[in-house]
C-alpha positions in Angstrom: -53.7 -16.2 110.2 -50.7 -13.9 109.7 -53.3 -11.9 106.7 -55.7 -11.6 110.0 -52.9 -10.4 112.2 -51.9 -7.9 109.6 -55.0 -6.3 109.3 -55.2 -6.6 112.9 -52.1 -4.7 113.9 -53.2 -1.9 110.8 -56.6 -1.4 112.4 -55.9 -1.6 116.3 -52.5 -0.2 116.9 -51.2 3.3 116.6 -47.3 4.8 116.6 -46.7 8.1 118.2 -42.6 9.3 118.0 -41.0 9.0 121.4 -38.2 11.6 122.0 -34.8 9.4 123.4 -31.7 11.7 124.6 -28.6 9.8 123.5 -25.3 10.9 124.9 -22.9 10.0 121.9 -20.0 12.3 120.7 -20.5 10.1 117.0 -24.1 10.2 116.8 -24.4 13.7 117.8 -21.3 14.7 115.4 -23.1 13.2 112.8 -26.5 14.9 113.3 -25.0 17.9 113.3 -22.3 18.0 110.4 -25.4 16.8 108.6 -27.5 19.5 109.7 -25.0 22.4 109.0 -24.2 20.8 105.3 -28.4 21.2 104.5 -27.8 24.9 105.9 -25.1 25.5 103.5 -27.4 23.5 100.7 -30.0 26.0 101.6 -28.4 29.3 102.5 -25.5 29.2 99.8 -27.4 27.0 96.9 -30.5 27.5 97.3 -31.2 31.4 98.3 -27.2 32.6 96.8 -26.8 31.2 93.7 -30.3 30.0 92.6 -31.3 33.2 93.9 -34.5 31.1 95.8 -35.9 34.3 96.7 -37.2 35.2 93.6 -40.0 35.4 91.2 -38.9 34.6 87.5 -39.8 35.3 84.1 -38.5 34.0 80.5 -37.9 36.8 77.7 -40.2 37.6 75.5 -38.2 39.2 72.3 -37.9 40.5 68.4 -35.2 41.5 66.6 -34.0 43.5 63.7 -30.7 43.6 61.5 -29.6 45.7 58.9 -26.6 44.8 57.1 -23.8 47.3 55.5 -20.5 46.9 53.2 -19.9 47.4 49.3 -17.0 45.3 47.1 -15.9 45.1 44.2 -15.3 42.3 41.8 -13.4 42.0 38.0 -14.3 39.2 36.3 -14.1 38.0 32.3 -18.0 37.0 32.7 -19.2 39.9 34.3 -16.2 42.4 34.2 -16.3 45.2 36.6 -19.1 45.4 39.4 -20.0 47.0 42.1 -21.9 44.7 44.9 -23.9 46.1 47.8 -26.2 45.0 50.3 -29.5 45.0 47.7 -27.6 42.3 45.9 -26.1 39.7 48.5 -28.3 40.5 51.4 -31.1 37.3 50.3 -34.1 38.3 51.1 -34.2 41.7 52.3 -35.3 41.0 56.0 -35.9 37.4 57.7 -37.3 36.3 61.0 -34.4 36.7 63.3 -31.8 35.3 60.8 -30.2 37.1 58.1 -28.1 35.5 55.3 -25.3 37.1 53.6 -24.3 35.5 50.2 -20.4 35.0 49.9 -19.8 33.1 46.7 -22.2 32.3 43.4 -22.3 30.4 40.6 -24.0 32.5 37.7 -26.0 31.2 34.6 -26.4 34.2 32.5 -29.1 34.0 29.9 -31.0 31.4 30.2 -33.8 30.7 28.5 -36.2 27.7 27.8 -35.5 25.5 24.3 -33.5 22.1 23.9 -30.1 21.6 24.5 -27.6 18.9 26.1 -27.6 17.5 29.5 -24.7 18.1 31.8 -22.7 14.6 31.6 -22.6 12.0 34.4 -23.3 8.4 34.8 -27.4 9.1 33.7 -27.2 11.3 30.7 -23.7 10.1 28.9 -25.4 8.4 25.2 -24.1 7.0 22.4 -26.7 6.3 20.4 -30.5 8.2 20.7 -31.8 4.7 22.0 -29.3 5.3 25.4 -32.1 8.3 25.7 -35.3 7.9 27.1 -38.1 10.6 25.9 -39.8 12.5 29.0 -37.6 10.8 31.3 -36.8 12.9 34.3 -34.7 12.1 37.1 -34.1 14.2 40.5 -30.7 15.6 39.6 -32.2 16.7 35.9 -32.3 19.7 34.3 -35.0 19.2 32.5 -37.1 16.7 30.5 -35.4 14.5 27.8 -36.3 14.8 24.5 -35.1 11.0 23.6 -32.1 12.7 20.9 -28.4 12.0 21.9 -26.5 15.5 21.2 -22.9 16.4 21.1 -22.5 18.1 24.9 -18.3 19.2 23.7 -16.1 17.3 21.2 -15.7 14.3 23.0 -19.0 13.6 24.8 -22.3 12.9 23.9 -25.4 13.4 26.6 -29.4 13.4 26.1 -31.0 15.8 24.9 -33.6 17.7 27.5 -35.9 20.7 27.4 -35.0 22.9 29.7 -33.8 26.4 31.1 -30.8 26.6 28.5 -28.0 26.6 28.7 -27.7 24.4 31.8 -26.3 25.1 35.3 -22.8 23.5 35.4 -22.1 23.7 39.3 -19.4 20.9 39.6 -16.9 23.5 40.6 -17.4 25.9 43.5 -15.2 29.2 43.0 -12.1 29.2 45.3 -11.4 31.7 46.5 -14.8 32.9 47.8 -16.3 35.1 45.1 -17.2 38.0 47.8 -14.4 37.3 49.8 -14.4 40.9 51.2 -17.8 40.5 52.6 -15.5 39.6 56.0 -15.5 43.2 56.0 -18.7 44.2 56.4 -20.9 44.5 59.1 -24.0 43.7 60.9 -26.4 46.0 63.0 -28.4 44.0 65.3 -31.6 45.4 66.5 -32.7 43.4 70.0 -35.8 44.8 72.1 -36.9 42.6 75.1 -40.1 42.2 77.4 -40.5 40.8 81.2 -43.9 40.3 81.1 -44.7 39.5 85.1 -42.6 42.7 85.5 -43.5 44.5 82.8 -40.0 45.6 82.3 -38.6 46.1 78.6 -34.8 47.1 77.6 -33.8 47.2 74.1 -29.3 46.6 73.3 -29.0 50.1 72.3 -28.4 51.1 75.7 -29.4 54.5 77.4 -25.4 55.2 77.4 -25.0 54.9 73.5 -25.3 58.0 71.6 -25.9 58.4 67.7 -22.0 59.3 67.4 -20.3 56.2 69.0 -23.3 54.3 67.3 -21.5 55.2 63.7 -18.2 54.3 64.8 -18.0 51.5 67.2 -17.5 48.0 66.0 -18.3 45.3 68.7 -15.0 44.2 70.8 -15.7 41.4 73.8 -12.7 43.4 75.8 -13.1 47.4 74.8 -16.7 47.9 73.2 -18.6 45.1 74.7 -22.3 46.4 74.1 -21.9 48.0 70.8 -24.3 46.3 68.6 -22.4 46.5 65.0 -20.5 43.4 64.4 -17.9 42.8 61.9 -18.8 39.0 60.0 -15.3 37.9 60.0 -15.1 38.7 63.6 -18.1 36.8 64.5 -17.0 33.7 62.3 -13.3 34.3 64.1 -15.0 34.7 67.6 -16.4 31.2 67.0 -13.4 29.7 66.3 -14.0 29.5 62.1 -11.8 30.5 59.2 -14.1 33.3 57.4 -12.5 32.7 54.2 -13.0 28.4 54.3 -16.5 28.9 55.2 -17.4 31.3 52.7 -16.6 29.1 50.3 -19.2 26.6 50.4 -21.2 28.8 53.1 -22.5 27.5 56.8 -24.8 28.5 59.7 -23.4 31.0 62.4 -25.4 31.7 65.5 -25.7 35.3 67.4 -26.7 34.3 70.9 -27.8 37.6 73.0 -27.8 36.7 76.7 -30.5 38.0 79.2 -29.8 37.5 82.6 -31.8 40.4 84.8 -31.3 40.5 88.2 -34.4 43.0 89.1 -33.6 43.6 92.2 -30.9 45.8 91.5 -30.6 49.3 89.2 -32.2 48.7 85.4 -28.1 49.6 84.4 -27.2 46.4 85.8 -29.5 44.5 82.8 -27.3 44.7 79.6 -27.0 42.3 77.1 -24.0 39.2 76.5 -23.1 38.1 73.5 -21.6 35.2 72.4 -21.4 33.2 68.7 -20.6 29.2 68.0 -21.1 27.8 64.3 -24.8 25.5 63.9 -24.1 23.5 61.1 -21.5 20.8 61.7 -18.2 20.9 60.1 -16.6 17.1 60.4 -13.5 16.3 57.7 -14.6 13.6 57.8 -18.4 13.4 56.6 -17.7 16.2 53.9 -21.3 15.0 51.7 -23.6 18.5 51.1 -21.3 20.7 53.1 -22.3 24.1 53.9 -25.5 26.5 52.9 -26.9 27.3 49.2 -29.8 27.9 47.6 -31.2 28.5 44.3 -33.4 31.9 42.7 -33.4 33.5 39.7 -33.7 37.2 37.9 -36.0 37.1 35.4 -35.9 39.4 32.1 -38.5 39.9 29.0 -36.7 40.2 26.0 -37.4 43.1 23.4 -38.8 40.1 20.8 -41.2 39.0 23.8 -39.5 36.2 25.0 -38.4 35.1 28.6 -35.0 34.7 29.8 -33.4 34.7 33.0 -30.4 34.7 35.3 -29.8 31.7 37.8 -27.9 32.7 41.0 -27.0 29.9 43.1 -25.7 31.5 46.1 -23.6 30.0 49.1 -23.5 32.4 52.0 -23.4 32.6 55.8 -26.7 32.4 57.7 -26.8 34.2 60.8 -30.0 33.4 63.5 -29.9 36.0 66.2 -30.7 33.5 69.1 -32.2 35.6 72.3 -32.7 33.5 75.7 -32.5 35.2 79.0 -34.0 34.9 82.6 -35.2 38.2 84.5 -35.6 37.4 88.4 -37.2 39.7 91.3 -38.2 39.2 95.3 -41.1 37.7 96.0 -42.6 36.5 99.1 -44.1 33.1 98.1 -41.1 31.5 96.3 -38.7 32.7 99.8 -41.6 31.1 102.1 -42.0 27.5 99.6 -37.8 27.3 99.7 -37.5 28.6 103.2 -40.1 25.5 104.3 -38.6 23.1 102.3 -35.0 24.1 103.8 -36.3 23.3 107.0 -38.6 20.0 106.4 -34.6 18.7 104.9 -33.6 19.1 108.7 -35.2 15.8 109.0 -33.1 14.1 107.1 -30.5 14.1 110.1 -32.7 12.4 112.2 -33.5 9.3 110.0 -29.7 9.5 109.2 -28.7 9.4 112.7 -31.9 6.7 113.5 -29.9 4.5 111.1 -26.8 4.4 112.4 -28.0 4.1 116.1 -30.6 1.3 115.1 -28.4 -0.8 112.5 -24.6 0.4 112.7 -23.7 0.8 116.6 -22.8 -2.3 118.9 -25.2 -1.0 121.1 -28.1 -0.6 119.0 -30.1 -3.7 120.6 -29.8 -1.5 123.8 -30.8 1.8 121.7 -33.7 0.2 119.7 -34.9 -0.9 123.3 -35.3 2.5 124.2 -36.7 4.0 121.3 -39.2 1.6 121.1 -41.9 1.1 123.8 -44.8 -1.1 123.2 -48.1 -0.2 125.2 -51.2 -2.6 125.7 -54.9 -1.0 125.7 -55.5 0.6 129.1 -58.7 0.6 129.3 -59.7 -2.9 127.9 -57.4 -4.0 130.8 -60.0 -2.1 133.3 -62.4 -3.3 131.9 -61.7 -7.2 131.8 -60.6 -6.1 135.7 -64.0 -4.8 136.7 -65.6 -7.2 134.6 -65.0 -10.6 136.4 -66.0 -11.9 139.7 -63.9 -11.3 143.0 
């Protein structure tokens, strides 16, 4: 019965709002500090600082860098040499990254035959039976041969064919090995696109001539838009020690900020930049810290054999992040926020309904009011005219 009644009441009976004046300094207090906080949702949130006015558009970007400095270094291995940008610059041009090596560890002349593995806890031997022939492990330098060999005068490891003679990279030169390359500095070459507004800017702006181009060095406080930066200053500007980090090496980011407000002068669209360090430094986890990698020069010998130079290089990688928004007037987005401003109005009323219906002493009185329940007119006239006087 109550299922019939239901279905009953959902076919047969319809709701229409009824407008009730109610004369109450809280309820109408209510309604209308509610009221005036959606306005200043809308007018100061909504339209001021989400700017709900406007079309908007993501950039669309490509970047460029070109890298300059020269050192010097004096070692017993290599003695005196000049270093420039062909030889620590690694590869010549990346994808909106560019690395710059800092420190190395050189293996000069290299070249393939047998000779003794680097000791630890797998290649240490006695006797040739500790030695297993064409074993290989991960960490190896080569293939073992199965012969135990004399690695110094007071260790013995396996035998391996391999590049010879092997990499020994168990110490990591301290200091840095390019320490100067704090020193040098880093053009950065941004161009962006608005597509829905087909407006472009590039961070070379209008205002920069070829002179102050050769002399500025980027400065957050007096040369804000010059696009040269000095490394140690970006590794300083995000709060890093240039001289710890090019030790082992690390990941810095370049982050190029475009925020256009379109509706103003194309001036008033110029780049912000801003820098933070990727990979994470924690003292405490300290296993495979920092950024290397591996490559090698290779050489043909005047008797026609191969040899070669092994670089493994630890360096600071720098990704030129671009992100930006670009906003402009538009009539649909003002009408879709303007409407939804005002359907929020109703919000008040079903506030205030609540606390009149539920919350007030009176509300038995108000819900009386509100409320009016109406049988069918005109199957009452008809049951009248229908029966016998």
């Amino acid at each position: 019965m109550a299922l019939c009644g239901a279905l009953h009441s959902f076919l047969f009976e319809y709701d229409t709002p009824r407008i009730v004046l109610i004369r109450s300094r809280k309820v109408g207090l209510i309604n209308r500090a509610v009221q005036l906080g959606i306005l200043a949702y809308v007018i100061g949130w909504v339209f001021l600082w989400e700017k709900g006015y406007q079309e908007t558009d993501s950039v669309v970007s490509s970047v460029t860098t070109k890298v300059k400095g020269v050192t010097l270094t004096n070692t017993s291995t290599l003695g005196a040499r000049i270093w420039d940008v062909a030889d620590y610059v690694i590869p010549p041009q990346g994808e909106n990254t560019v690395f710059v090596m800092t420190n190395v560890i050189l293996t000069l002349n290299q070249s393939q035959g047998r000779c003794p593995e680097l000791p630890d806890d797998q290649t240490k031997c006695e006797v040739k039976s500790n030695c297993v022939p064409g074993y290989v492990s991960t960490h190896s330098s080569g293939i073992q041969t199965g012969e135990c060999v004399p690695y110094n005068n007071s260790i013995k490891t396996c035998e391996v064919f391999a590049w010879c003679p092997v990499e020994d990279d168990y110490h990591v030169p301290k200091p840095a090995f390019l320490r100067e390359a704090e020193n040098f500095t880093l053009l950065v070459k941004n161009n962006i696109w608005y597509r829905k507004f087909n407006f472009s800017k590039r961070n070379i702006l209008p205002t920069i001539n070829s002179t102050y181009l050769k002399n500025c060095i980027y400065d957050a406080q007096t040369d804000p838009f010059c696009p040269i930066f000095r490394l140690g200053k970006i590794v300083e500007a995000a709060g890093q020690d240039f001289q710890e980090m090019a030790v082992e090496g690390g990941v810095m980011a370049l982050q190029i900020n475009w925020d256009c407000n379109l509706d103003r002068a194309a001036s008033h669209c110029v780049p912000k930049y801003s820098f933070r360090r990727l990979d994470n430094k924690d003292s405490t986890h300290t296993v495979s810290p920092g950024y290397n990698f591996r490559f090698a020069k290779y050489y043909r010998n005047s008797d026609g054999t191969e040899s070669r130079t092994l670089v493994k290089a630890y360096g600071i990688r720098f990704d030129i992040i671009v992100f930006g928004k670009a906003g402009k007037f538009d009539v649909i987005p003002t009408m879709i926020n303007i409407g939804s401003g005002l359907a929020l109005f109703g919000v008040a009323t079903v506030l205030c309904d609540i606390v009149v219906l539920y919350c007030m002493k009176k509300r038995y009185y108000y819900r009386e009011k509100k409320y009016k329940y109406v049988e069918d007119y005109e199957l009452g006239v008809g049951e009248t005219y229908g029966t016998d006087s």
